[in-house]
KEDO-754602 format. One record per residue (C-alpha): x, y, z; residue number from 1. Coordinates in steps of 0.001 Angstrom, whole numbers, plus 500000, padded with zeros to 6 digits. Layout:
     c1     c2     c3 resi
      X      Y      Z  NUM
...
***
This chain:
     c1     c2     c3 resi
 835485 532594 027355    1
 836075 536525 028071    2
 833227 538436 028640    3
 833213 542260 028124    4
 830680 544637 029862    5
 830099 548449 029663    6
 828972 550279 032366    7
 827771 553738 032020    8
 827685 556102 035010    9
 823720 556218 035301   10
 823458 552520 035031   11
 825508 552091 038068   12
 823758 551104 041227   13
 821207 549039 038879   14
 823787 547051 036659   15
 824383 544851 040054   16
 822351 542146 038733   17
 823465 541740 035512   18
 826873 541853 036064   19
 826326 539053 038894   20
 824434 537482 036112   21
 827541 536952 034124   22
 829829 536394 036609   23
 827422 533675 037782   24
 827272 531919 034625   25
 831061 532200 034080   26
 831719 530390 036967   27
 829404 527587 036490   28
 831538 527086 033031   29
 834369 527484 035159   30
 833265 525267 037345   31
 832484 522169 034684   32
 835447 522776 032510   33
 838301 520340 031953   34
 841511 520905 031611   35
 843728 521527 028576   36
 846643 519260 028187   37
 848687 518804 024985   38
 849755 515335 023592   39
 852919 513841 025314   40
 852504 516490 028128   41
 852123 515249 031939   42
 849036 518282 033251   43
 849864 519248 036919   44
 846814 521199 039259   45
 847351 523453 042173   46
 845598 521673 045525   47
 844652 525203 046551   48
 843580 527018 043514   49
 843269 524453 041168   50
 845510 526252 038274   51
 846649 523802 035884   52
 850199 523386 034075   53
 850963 520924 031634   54
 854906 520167 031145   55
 856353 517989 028638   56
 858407 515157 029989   57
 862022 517100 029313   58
 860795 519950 031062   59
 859604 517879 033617   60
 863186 515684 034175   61
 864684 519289 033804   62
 862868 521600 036214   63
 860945 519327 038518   64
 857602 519606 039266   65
 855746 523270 038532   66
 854725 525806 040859   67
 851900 527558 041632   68
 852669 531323 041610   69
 849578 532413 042513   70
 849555 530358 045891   71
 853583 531222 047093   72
 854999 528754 044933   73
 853652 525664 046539   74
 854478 522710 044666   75
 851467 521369 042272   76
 850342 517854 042243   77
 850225 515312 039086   78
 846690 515688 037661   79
 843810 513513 039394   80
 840540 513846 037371   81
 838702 513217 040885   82
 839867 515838 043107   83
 840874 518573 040186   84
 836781 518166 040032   85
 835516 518324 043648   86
 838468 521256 044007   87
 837204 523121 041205   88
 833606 522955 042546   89
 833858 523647 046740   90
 835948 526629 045108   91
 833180 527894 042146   92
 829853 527194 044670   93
 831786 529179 047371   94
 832151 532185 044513   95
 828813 531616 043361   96
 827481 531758 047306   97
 828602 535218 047429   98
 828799 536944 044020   99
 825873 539384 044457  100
 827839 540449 046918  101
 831032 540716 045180  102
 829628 542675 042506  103
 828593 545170 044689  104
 831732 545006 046808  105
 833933 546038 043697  106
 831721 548691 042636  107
 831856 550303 045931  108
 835262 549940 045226  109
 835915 551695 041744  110
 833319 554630 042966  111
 835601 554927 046142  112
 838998 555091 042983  113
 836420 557377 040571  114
 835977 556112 037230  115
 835398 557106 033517  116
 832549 556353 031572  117
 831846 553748 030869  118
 833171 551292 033181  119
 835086 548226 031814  120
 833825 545162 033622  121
 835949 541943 032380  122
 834432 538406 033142  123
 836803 535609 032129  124
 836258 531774 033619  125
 836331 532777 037867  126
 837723 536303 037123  127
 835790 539017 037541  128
 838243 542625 036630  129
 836427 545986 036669  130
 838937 548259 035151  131
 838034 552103 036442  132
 840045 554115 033718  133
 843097 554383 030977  134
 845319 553924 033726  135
 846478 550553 034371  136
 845058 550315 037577  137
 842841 547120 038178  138
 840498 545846 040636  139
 839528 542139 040981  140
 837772 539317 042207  141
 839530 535810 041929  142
 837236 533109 042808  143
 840110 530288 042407  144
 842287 532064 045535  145
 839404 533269 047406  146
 840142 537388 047578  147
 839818 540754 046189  148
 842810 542215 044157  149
 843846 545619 043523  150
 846662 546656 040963  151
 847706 550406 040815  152
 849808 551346 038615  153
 848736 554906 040138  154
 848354 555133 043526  155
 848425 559059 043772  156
 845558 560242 044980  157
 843350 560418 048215  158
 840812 558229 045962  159
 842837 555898 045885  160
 844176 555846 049449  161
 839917 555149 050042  162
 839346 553096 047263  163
 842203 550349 048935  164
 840745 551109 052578  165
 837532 550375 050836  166
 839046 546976 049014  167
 840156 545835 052294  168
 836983 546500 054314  169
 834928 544712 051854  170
 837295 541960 051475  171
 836594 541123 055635  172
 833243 541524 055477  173
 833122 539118 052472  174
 835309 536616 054791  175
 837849 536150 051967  176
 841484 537343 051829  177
 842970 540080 049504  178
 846229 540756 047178  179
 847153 544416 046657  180
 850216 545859 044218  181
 851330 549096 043862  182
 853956 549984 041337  183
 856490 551955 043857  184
 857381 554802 041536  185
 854034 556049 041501  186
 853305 555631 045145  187
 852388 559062 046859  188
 849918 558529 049388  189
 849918 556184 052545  190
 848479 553420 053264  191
 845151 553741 054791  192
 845762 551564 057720  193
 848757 551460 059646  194
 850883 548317 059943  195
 849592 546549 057032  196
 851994 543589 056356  197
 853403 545288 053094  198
 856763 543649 051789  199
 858439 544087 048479  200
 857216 541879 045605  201
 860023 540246 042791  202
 859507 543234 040566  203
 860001 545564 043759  204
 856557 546712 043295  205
 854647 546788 047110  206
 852493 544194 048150  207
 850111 543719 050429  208
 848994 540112 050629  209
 846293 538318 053195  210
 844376 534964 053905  211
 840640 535240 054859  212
 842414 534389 058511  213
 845214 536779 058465  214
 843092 539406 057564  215
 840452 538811 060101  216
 843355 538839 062908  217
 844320 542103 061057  218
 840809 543926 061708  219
 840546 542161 064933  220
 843486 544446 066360  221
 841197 547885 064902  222
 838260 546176 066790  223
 836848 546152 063155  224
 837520 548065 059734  225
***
């Protein structure tokens, strides 16, 4: 169940704890809740993530197996009640073990990207989105991949050159990985660290896309961020 919040600029620094609050109890729902699978449909999970896909059984004979996007396209596993379960929960307890800290991490980040009041904070199962104006720009924490995300549409300004340097730091010090997209067109500023492993992503948008390990190896060679 979505979960709207709004922020206003004064209530900043002390809407920490309710916003964990939230989060927190999302996840716990997130955490317990089973499934959705239509009759006559076979329900697939991600063994990474734990996304779910059901497929009816043309579809299946048809296409194969589905794939989770979200985790490269790695190849999802008929449903198991067992594992989908212990999955789901090593991946919500490790959210819930550090979502103070999340919370704060993000709204480091959106102050870093400057935002308009109020500030659109978006809790939906273990998503947490704080959106920091009418632009489509997006910043978020995904508790089912383990990382902080960033989406600009925008990415225009020396705010939000700092807001992504920001992103990233936070995202280390968390000890989780982080996903990054920036739509090309609008893309005027560098990056703020050099040889970040940006590629091109299947809308030709940049991405910038690391594990918990990669990105520790990446800070490693700046003797920190």
């Amino acid at each position: 169940m979505r979960t709207e919040l709004k922020i206003k600029k004064p209530e900043l620094k002390t809407s920490v704890q309710e916003i964990t609050k939230v989060f927190s109890e999302s996840l716990q729902k997130w955490r317990d809740e089973e499934p959705r699978r239509d009759k006559g449909e076979k329900l697939f999970y991600c063994p990474v993530c734990s996304e779910t896909r059901s497929l009816t059984n043309y579809r299946l004979k048809k296409y194969g197996r589905p794939k989770c996007f979200k985790c490269d396209g790695i190849e999802m596993k008929e449903y198991d009640a067992q594992r989908f379960r212990e999955l789901r929960q090593r991946l919500a307890d490790e959210a819930l073990s550090i979502a103070p800290r999340v919370v704060e991490a993000l709204l480091e980040v959106v102050t870093a990207h400057g935002f308009t009041d109020p500030l659109l904070v978006a809790i939906d199962g273990g998503e947490l989105r704080l959106k920091p104006d009418l632009t489509p720009n997006e910043f978020r924490c995904n508790a089912s991949t383990r990382r902080l995300e960033a989406f600009y549409y925008y990415y225009d300004t020396p705010q939000h050159t700092e807001s992504l340097k920001v992103l990233i730091k936070k995202a280390w010090e968390l000890g989780i990985g982080i996903l990054v997209h920036i739509e090309p067109s609008h893309m005027r500023m560098p990056l703020p660290y050099n040889n970040l492993p940006a590629s091109r992503d299947i809308f030709n948008g940049v991405e910038i896309k690391m594990t918990a390990e990669e990105l520790w190896g990446f800070a490693r060679g700046y003797g920190g961020l």
